[in-house]
VOSEKOL-189005 format. One record per residue (C-alpha): x, y, z. Coordinates in steps of 0.05 Angstrom, whole numbers, plus 5000, padded with zeros to 4 digits. Example, Ala and Ser with C-alpha at 12.3 -4.5 7.8 and 13.67 -1.06 7.14 Angstrom:
<nodes>
524649105156;527349795143;
</nodes>
This chain:
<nodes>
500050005000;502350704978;504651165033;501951745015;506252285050;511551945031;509752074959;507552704971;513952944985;517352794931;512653254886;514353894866;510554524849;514554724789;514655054740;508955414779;511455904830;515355624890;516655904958;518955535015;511855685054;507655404989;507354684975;504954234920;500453864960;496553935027;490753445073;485153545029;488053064978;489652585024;483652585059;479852524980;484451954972;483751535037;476751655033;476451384955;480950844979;475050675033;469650764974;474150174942;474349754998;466649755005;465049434952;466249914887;469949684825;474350124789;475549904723;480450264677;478651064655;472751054712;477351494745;476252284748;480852894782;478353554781;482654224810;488453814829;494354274847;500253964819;499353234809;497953014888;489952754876;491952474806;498252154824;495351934885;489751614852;495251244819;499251004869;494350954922;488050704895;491250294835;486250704781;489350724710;486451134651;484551754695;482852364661;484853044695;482353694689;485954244713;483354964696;491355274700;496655174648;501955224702;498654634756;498054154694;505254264674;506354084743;502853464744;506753234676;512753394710;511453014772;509052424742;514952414693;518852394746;515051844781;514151424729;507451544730;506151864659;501951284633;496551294681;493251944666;491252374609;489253114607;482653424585;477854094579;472054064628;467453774573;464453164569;471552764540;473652934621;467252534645;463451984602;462451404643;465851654700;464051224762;469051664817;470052344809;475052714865;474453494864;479453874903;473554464910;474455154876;473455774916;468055994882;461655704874;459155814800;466255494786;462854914829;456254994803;459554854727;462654274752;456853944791;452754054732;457053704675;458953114720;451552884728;449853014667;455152634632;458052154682;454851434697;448651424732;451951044795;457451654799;459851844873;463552584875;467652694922;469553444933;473753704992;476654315016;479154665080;474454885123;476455525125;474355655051;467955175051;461555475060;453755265065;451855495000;456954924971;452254414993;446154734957;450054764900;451154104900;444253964901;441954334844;445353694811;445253144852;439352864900;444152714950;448653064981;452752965055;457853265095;463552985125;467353075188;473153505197;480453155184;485953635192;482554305169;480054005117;472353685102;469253245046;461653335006;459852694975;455052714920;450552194888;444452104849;445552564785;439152964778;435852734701;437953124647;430553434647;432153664714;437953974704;436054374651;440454774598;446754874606;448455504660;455155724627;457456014598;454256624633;454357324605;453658084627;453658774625;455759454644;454760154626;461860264624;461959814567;459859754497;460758964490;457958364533;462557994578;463557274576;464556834640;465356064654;464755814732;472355994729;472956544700;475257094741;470557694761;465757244730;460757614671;463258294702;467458914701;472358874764;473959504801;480859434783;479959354710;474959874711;480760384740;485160194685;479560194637;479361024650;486361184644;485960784577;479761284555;483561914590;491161824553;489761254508;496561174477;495261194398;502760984386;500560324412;499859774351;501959174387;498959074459;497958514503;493358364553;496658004602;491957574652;486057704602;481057374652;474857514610;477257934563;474758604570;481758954566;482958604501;476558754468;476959494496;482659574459;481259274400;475359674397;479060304416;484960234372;481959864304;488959904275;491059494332;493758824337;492658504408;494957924439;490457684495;493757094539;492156774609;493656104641;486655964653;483155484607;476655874634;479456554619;481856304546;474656104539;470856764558;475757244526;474856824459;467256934472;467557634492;471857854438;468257524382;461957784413;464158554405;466258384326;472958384347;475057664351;478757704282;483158194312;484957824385;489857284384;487656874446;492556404488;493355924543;500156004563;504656204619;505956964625;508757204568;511356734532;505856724479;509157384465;515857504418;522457864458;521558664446;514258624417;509858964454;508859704445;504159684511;502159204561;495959184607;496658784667;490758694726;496058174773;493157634817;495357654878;494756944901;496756204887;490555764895;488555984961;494456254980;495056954979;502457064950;505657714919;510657354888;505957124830;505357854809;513058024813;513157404769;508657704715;512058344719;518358144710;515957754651;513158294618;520858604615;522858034556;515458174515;515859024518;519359344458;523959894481;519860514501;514260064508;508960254566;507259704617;499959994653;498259604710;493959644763;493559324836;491459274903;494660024918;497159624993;501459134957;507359704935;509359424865;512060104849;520159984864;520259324836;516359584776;522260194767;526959684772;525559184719;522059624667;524160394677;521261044699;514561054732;509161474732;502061474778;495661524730;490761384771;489161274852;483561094891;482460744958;482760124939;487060094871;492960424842;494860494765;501660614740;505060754680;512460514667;516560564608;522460044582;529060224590;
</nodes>
């Protein structure tokens, strides 16, 4: 029997971000993967591709499903670029590069999927998207297992759950972390249409926005974009034919500037599969998708050395649940390689987090565009 800590730590994180206080793993999986391995032990067969993953980090619920439970022919869905990287890595590494295969959440993830193990997102119409396709195209007998830590689980998780399934229960707490377990797919006629992707408004706006359950800001304009948004409209820098929107999300600085600047070309780019998905919506949408050339890819390197005449960047400021600067000073220093010289980076963030020197060190001079209580906007040109 596989120990799992003991194959736990020999997984790494890379080439996502690292820091010694971030790992690649944490309880949640292994409490999804004793608990599967109990599911086993009761009775349930697991034949060969029966075997689903859903948000795993960097390779800990797949490969443990591996090792652990003895599954072969999993399918994995993970909605960032840089965690499924990860999970090729690790299971390269391992030896374990046989016993998975990587999908889009779509029904080629779930078809006669009898198990199902969700590391849970944080939000729930990212849940809500899930739960939905995984009755409706899994087997009829399906159990989902979907676990978090406590501190990021709420009530509304289990109605969620039961907008899909007629059964739903909650677990005890293990370590800070708890298990739902879902059964009974709801009939298709029950479920209804499809709920994503969703889309929106807003009067700041001249386009609809695209969102999937992962999409972030969802079918809206975020505060922060919104602030960038106006300093765009205020100086918008005509000498700008090549930009990139960097962490495109849905797509609304893209197809702004597309729409702003028709001699324009733009490159729109984002680790998230969900992101990819609503900026290609929102962009085609607005009659600009001809004009947007949309990618899944790690910071910038969808984008040639010295290309960019401007780039707008909204940072995250987290790593799955972990709230991390370091994954913006990653982007900016990125965006260093990609700007032409002269070029403008415009970024905005949380006005708390201080970007400013390391901004003036790795691009050039910096200006302030625009303030408010929450946000800050700067301007910085390349050496």
């Amino acid at each position: 029997m596989t120990d799992l800590p003991a194959l736990f730590a020999q997984l790494s994180r890379e080439p996502d971000f690292e820091a010694a206080e971030l790992e690649a793993f944490d309880a949640t999986d292994e409490l999804l993967l004793e608990t599967a391995s109990e599911w086993i032990a009761s009775g349930h067969e697991l034949s060969p591709g029966t075997v689903v993953t859903i948000g795993d980090r960097h390779g800990a619920l797949t490969l443990g499903a591996a090792a652990r439970l003895g599954a072969r022919g999993i399918r994995a869905h993970q909605d960032p670029l840089l965690g499924e990287r990860a999970l090729a890595r690790n299971a390269k590494r391992l030896g374990l590069s046989d016993t998975f295969t990587s999908h889009p959440l779509d029904r080629s993830l779930l078809e006669g999927a009898r198990l199902v193990l969700l590391q849970l997102p944080r939000g729930l119409a990212a849940l809500d998207e899930i739960a939905q396709l995984v009755a409706r195209h899994t087997h009829p007998e399906v159990t989902l297992l979907a676990g978090g830590r406590i501190k990021h689980m709420s009530h509304g998780m289990n109605a969620v759950l039961a907008r899909s399934f007629g059964e739903v229960s909650a677990g005890l707490g293990w370590r800070k972390s708890r298990l739902l377990t879902a059964s009974r797919p709801r009939p298709v006629a029950e479920l209804g249409a499809n709920r994503f992707p969703v889309w929106g408004s807003d009067p700041d706006l001249s386009f609809r926005i695209a969102a999937f359950g992962a999409t972030f800001g969802g079918a809206t304009l975020d505060h922060g974009s919104r602030l960038l948004l106006r300093t765009l409209r205020d100086a918008l820098p005509t000498s700008s034919h090549r930009v990139v929107d960097l962490g495109c999300g849905n797509g609304v600085l893209a197809t702004a500037t597309a729409l702003a600047l028709p001699g324009t070309d733009v490159i729109a780019t984002d680790q998230s599969a969900a992101a990819v998905a609503a900026t290609r919506l929102t962009a085609k949408a607005a009659g600009v998708g001809d004009r947007v050339a949309i990618h899944r890819a790690d910071a910038t390197e969808a984008v040639p050395d010295g290309w960019a005449d401007l780039i707008l960047l909204n940072p995250p400021f987290h790593s799955g649940a972990a709230v991390h600067a370091g994954v913006a000073h990653r982007l900016i220093e990125a965006c260093a390689r990609a700007l032409a010289p002269g070029g403008e980076l415009r970024l905005v963030f949380n006005s708390h987090l201080r970007y400013r020197p390391l901004v003036e060190r790795v691009i050039g001079p910096v200006r302030e565009l625009a303030r408010d209580r929450t946000f800050t906007v700067l301007s910085a040109i390349r050496r």
